[in-house]
C-alpha positions as CSV (number, residue, x, y, z in Angstrom):
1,X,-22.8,-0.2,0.6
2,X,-23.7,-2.4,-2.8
3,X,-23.8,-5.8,-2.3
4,X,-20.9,-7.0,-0.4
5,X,-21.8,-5.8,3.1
6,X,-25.2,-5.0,4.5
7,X,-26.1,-1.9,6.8
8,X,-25.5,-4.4,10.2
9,X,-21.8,-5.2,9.0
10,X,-21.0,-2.1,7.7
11,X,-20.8,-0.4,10.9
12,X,-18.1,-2.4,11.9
13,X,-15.8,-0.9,9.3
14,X,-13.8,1.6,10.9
15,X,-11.9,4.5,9.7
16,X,-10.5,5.8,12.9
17,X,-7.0,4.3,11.8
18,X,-3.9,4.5,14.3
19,X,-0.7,5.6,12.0
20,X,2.7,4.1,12.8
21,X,6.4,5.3,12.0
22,X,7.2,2.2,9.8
23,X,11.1,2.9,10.7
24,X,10.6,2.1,14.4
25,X,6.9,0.7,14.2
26,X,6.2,3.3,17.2
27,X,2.3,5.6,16.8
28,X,2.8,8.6,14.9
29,X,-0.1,11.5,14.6
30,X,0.6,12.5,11.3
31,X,1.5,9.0,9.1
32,X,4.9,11.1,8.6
33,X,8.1,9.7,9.7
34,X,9.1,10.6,13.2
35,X,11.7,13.3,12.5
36,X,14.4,11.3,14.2
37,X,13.7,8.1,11.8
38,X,14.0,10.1,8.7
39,X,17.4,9.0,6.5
40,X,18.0,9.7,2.8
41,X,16.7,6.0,1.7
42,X,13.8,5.7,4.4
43,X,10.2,5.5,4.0
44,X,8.4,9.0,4.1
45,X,5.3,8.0,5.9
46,X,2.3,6.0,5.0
47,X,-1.8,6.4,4.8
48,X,-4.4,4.0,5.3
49,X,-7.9,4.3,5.2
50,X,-9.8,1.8,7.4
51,X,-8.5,-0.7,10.3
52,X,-8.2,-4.1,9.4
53,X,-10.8,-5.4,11.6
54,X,-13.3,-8.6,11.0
55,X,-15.3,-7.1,8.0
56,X,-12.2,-5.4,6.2
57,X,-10.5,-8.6,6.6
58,X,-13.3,-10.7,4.8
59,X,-13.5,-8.3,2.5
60,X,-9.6,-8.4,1.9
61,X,-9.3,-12.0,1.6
62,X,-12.4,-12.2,-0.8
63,X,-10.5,-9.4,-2.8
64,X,-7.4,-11.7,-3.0
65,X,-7.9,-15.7,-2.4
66,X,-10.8,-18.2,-4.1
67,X,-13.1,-17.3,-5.8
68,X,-11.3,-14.6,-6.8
69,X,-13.9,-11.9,-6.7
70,X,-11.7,-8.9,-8.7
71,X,-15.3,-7.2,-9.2
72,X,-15.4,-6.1,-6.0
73,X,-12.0,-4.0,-6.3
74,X,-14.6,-1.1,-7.1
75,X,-16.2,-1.3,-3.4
76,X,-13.1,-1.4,-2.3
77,X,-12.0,1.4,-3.7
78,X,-14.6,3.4,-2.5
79,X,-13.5,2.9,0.2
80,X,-10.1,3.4,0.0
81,X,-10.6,7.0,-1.4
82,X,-13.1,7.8,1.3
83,X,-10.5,7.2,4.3
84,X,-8.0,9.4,2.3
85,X,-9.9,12.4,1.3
86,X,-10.7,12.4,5.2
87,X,-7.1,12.5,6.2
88,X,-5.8,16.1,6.0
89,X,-2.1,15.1,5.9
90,X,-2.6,13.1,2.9
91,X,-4.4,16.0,1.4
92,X,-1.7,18.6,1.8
93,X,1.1,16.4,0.5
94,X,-0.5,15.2,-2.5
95,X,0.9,16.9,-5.5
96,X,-0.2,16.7,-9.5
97,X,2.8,15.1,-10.6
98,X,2.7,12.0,-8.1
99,X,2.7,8.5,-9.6
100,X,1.3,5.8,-7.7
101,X,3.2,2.5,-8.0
102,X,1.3,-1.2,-7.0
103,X,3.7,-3.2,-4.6
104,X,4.2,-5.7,-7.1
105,X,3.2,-9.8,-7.1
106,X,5.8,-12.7,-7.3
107,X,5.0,-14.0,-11.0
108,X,4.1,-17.4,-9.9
109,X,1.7,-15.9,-7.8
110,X,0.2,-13.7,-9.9
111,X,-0.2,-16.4,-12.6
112,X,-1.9,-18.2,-9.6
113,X,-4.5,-15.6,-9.3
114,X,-4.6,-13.9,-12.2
115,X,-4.2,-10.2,-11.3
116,X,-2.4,-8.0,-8.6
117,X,-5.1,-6.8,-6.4
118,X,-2.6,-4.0,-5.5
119,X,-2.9,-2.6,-9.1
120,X,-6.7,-2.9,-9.0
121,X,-6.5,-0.6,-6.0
122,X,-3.8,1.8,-7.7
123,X,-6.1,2.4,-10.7
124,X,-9.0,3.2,-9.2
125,X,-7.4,5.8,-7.0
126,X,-5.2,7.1,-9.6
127,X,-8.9,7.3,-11.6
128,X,-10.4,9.5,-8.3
129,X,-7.2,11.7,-8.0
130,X,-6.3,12.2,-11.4
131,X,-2.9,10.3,-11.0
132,X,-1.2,7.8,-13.1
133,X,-0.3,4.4,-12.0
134,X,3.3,3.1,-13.0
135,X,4.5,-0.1,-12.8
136,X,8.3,0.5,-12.4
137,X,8.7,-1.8,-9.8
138,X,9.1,-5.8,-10.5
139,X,9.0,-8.7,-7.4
140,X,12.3,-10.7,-8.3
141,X,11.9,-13.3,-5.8
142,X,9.2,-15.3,-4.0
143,X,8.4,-14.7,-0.4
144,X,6.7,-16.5,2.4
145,X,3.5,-14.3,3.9
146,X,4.4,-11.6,6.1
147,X,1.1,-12.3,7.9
148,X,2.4,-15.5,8.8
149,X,5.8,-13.8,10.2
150,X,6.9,-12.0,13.5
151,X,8.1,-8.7,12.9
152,X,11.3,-8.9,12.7
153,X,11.0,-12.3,10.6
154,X,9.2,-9.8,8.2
155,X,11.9,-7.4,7.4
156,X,14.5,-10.4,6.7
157,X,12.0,-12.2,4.1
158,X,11.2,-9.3,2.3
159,X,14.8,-7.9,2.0
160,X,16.0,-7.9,-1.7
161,X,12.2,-9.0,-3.4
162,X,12.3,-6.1,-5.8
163,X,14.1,-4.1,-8.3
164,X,13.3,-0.9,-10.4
165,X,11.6,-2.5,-13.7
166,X,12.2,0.3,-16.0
167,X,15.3,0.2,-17.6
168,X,16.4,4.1,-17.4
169,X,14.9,5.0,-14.4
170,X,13.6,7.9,-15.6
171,X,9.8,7.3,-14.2
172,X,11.6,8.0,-10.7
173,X,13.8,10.2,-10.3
174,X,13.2,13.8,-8.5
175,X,9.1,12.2,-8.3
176,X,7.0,12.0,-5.4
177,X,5.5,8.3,-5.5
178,X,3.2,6.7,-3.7
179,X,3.3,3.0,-2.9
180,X,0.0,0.9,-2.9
181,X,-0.8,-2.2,-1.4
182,X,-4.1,-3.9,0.3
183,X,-2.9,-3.8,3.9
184,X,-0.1,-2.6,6.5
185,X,1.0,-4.7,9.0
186,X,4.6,-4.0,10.2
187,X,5.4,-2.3,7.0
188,X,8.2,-4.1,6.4
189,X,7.1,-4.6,2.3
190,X,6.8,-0.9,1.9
191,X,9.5,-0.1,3.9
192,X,11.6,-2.0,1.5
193,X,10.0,-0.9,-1.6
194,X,10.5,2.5,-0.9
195,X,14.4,2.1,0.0
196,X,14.6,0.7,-4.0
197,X,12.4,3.4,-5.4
198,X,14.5,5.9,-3.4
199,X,18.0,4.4,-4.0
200,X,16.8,4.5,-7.7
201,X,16.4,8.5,-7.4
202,X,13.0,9.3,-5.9
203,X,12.3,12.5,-4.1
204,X,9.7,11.1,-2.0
205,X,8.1,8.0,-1.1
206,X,4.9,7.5,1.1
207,X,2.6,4.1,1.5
208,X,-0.9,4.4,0.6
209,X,-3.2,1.0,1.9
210,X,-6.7,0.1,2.0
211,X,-6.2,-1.2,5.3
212,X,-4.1,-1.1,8.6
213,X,-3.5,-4.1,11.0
214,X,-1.5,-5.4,13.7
């Protein structure tokens, strides 16, 4: 448990996390994409390791916002790894050639804080799993928070925020990738990330967060 949350608090940190189809946000068993969702530029499904309740979010915000504490990315990823190698499905799919890609930062922003907490996340699983991280995609715009948006507000703002960074494109296609960020809400960032990972030539494309919310 380290330093950051004592044996009282840590039992409030749940990994009994609720997937959703981030096509039509509805509960899903497996994290795949309900069959009837699935499309030729849609999401493959997404993992997350613990719910995003009152400890994970401290921890979260502490992770990303003053005083910046990046040290604790390896907590974090402890337990990121831990919710993962627990879920079966995430198991079976993953394969020796996946890349993992960090959902990008707005450059403003991440000259704000000084590093993407989504690539601190990235490289310490891709350190656990034996699976390089890739940053092939780049945040072209700046957008409001989705945790400040409705649902459908989220969609619409992150529409169009990224492009393939690499200039051939030869780091995605026919690959299986998986997408990394610090929490799921709606899934409306990964949703569109994927759809520019897949449009760019991608065989498969699945979400992997620390943590799942409402």
């Amino acid at each position: 448990m380290g330093e950051y949350v004592c044996p009282d608090c840590f039992v409030y940190l749940s990994f009994d996390v609720k997937p959703i189809c981030l096509v039509c946000n509805r509960h899903t068993y497996t994290g795949f994409t309900h069959e009837k969702c699935r499309a030729r530029y849609v999401i493959d499904g997404a993992f997350s390791s613990i719910v995003f309740g009152r400890v994970a979010k401290k921890l979260v915000y502490r992770l990303k916002y003053k005083p910046f504490l990046h040290n604790l990315k390896d907590f974090m990823t402890d337990l990121f790894y831990e919710g993962l190698i627990q879920n079966e499905d995430f198991m079976r799919i993953r394969q020796e050639k996946a890349l993992l890609v960090p959902i990008p930062l707005y450059k403003a922003k991440f000259n704000q804080r000084g590093y993407n907490q989504a690539a601190y996340l990235a490289q310490g699983i891709g350190d656990k799993f034996s699976l390089p991280t890739v940053d092939i995609l780049e945040r072209v715009r700046a957008t409001s928070p989705q945790s400040r948006l409705h649902r459908d507000e989220r969609r619409e703002n992150i529409k169009g925020a990224f492009k393939i960074a690499c200039s051939d494109g030869k780091n995605v296609q026919g690959k299986t990738l998986f997408l990394v960020d610090d929490v799921l809400t709606s899934g409306a960032t990964l949703a569109e990330a994927a759809s520019i990972l897949k449009r760019a030539g991608a065989e498969k494309v699945y979400g992997l967060t620390l943590a799942h919310g409402e």
